[in-house]
C-alpha positions as CSV (number, residue, x, y, z in Angstrom):
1,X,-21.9,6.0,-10.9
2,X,-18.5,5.9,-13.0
3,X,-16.2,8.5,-13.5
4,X,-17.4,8.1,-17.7
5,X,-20.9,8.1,-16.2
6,X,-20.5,11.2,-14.4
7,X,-19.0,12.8,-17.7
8,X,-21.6,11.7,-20.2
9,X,-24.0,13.4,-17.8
10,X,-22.0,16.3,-16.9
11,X,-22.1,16.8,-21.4
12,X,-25.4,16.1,-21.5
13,X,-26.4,18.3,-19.3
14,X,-24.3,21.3,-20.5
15,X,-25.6,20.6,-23.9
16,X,-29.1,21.1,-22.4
17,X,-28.5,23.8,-20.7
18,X,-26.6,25.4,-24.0
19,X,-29.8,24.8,-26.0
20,X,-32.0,26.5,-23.5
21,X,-29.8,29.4,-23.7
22,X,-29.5,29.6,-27.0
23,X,-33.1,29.0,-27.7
24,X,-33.6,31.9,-25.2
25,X,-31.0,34.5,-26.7
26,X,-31.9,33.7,-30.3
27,X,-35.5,34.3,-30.0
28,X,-35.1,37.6,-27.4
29,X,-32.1,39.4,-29.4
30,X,-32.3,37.6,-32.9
31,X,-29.5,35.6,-34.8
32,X,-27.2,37.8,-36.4
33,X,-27.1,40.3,-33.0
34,X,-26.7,36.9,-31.1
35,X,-22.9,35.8,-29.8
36,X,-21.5,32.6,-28.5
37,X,-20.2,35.0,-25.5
38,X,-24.0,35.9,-24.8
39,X,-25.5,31.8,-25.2
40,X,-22.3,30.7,-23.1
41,X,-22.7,33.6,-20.9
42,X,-26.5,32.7,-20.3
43,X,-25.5,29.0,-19.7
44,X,-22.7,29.3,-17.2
45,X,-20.4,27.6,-19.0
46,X,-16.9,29.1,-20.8
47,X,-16.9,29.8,-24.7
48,X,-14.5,26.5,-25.0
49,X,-17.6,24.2,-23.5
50,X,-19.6,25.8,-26.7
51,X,-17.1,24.9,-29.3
52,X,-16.6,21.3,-27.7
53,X,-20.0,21.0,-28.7
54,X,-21.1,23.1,-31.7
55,X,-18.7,23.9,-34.6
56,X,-20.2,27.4,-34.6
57,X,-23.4,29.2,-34.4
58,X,-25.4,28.4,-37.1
59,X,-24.8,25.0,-36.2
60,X,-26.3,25.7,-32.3
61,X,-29.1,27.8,-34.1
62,X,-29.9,24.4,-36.0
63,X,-29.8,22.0,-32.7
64,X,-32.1,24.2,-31.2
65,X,-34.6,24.9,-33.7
66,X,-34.8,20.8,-34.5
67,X,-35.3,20.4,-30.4
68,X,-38.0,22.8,-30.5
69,X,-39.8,21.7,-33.5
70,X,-39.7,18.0,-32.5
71,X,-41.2,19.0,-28.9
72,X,-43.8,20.7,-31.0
73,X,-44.0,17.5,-33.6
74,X,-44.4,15.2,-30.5
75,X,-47.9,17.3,-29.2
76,X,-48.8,17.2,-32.5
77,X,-48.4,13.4,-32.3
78,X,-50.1,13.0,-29.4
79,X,-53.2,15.1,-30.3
80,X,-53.8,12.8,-33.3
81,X,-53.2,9.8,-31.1
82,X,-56.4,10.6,-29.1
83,X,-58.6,10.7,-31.9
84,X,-59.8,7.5,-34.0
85,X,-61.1,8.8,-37.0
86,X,-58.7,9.5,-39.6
87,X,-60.1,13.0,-40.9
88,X,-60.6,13.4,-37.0
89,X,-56.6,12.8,-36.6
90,X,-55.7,15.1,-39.4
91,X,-57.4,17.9,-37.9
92,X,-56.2,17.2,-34.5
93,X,-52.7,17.4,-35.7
94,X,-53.7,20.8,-37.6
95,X,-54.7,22.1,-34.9
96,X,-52.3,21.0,-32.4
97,X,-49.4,22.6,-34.4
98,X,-51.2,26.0,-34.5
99,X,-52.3,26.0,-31.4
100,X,-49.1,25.1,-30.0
101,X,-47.2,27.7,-32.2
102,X,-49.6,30.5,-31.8
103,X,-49.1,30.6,-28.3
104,X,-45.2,30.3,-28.4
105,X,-43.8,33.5,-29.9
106,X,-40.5,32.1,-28.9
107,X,-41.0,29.1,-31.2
108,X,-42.2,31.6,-33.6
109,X,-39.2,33.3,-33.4
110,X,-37.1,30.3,-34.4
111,X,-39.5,29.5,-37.6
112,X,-38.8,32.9,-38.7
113,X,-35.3,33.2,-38.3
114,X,-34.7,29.6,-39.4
115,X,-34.2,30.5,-43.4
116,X,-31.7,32.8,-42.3
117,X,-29.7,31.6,-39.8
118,X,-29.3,27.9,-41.6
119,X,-30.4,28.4,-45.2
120,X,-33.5,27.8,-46.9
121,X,-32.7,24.5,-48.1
122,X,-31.4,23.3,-44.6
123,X,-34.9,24.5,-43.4
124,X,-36.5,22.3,-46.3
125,X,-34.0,19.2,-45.3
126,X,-35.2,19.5,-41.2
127,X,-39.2,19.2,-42.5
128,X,-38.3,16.2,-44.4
129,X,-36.7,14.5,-42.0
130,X,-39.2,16.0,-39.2
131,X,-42.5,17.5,-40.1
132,X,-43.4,15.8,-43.1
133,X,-42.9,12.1,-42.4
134,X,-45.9,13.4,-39.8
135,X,-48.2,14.7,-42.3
136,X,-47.4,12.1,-45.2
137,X,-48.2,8.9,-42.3
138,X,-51.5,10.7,-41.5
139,X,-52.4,10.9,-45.6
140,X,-51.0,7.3,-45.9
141,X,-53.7,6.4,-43.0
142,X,-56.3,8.0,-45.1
143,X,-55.6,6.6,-48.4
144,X,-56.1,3.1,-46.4
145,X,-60.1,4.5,-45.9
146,X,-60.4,4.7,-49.9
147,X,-61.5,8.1,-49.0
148,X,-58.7,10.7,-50.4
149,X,-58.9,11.8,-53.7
150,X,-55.3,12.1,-54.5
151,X,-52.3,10.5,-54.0
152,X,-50.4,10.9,-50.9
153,X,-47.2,12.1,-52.1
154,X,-44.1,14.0,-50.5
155,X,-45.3,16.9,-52.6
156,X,-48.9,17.3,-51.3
157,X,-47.5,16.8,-47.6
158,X,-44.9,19.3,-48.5
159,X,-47.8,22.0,-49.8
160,X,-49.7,21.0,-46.5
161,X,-47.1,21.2,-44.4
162,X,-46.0,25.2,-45.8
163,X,-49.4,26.2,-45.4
164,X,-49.8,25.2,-42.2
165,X,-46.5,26.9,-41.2
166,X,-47.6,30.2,-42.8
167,X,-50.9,29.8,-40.9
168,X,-49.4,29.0,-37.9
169,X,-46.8,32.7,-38.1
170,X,-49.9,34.6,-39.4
171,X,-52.2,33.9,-36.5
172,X,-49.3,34.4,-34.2
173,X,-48.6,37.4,-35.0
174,X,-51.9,39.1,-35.8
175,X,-53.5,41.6,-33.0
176,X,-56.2,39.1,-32.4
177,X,-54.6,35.4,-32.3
178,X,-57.9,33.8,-31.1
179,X,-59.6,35.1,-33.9
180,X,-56.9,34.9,-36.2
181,X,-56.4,31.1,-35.0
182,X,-59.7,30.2,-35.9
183,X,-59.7,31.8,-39.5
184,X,-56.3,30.0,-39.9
185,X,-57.9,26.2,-39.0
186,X,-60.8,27.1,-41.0
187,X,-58.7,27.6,-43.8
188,X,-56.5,24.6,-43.8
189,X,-59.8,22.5,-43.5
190,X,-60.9,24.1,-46.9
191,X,-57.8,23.3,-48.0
192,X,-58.0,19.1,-46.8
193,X,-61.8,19.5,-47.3
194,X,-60.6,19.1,-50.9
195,X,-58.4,16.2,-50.4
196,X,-61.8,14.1,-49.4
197,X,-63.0,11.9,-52.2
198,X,-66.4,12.4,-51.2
199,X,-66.8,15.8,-49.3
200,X,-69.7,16.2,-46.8
C-alpha cells in the first residue's frame, strides 16, 4: 500500500472511530454537557485530529446523527425489499423503523437532541435528503397499483414520515415498549389504511 494509501486509511479510520465516540458521548452525557476533549478523549486521538475533521461540534453532532439514521434507513430498506406487495412493503418499512428505534435508546437519544444540537430546520433538511426520498419511492410504488387515494407528494411523505418519528420516541420511551410498539404500528396503519383507495 502507498504512503497516501496508508493516510486515507489512517483518516478514515480516525473519522470512524470519532463518530463512534461521539455517537457514544452525545447520547450517555447529552449535547450541551458534551466536549470535543471528552469525544477526542474517548477516541484516542488529540483535540487537533477533531478539528482536522469537524469545524466544531454541532457539525460532529450532525455527521453522526446522519450515519446513524442512514444505518437505520438502510434496515428499513431492506425489510421492504423482502416483501412483494406494495401495502406489504410500506408496512415493513413502518415497522422496521420502529422496531429498530425502539430498541436503540441510543439512536433515540440522537432524534431527540437533533433539534437542538443542529436546528430544527437542519433536522427538516437531513429527512429530505434521507428519510423521505424513502417514504415518497414506496407511495410512488403504490400510486403505480392505481390503489392510493391521494397524491404522493413531499407533503404527505413529510406528515408520514413525523408521525412515524413521534411513534417511534413514544414507544421507546414508554414503561412498556412491546406494548407500546404495537399500539404505535397499529396507529400508523390507521393512518395509511386511509391512504388506500379502496380500504379492506
Amino acid at each position: 500500500m502507498s504512503v497516501k494509501g496508508r493516510r486515507e486509511e489512517y483518516k478514515e479510520l480516525t473519522r470512524a472511530a470519532l463518530l463512534e465516540a461521539a455517537t457514544e458521548r452525545f447520547a450517555q452525557d447529552g449535547y450541551p454537557a458534551t466536549t470535543i476533549d471528552d469525544i477526542a478523549s474517548l477516541a484516542r486521538v488529540s483535540k487537533g485530529a477533531v478539528y482536522y475533521h469537524f469545524a466544531d461540534k454541532a457539525q460532529l453532532f450532525e455527521a453522526a446523527f446522519r450515519e446513524r439514521q442512514q444505518q437505520l434507513l438502510t434496515k428499513v430498506a431492506e425489510a421492504a425489499g423482502r416483501r412483494n406487495d406494495p401495502w406489504d412493503q410500506l408496512d415493513a418499512a413502518l415497522a422496521a423503523y420502529l422496531e429498530y428505534t425502539v430498541a436503540d435508546p441510543t439512536h433515540r437519544a440522537l432524534l431527540q437532541q437533533a433539534p437542538q444540537a443542529i436546528g430544527a430546520d437542519r433536522c427538516r433538511e437531513i429527512d429530505e435528503q434521507l428519510g423521505l426520498p424513502v417514504l415518497l419511492a414506496a407511495l410512488n410504488n403504490l400510486r403505480q397499483t392505481r390503489e392510493l387515494a391521494t397524491p404522493p407528494t413531499e407533503m404527505l411523505a413529510r406528515v408520514l414520515f413525523s408521525s412515524l418519528c413521534e411513534a417511534a420516541m413514544t414507544a421507546g420511551a414508554a414503561a412498556d415498549t412491546g406494548e407500546a410498539q404495537s399500539q404505535a404500528m397499529a396507529a400508523l396503519q390507521a393512518i395509511t389504511r386511509g391512504l388506500r383507495r379502496n380500504p379492506d
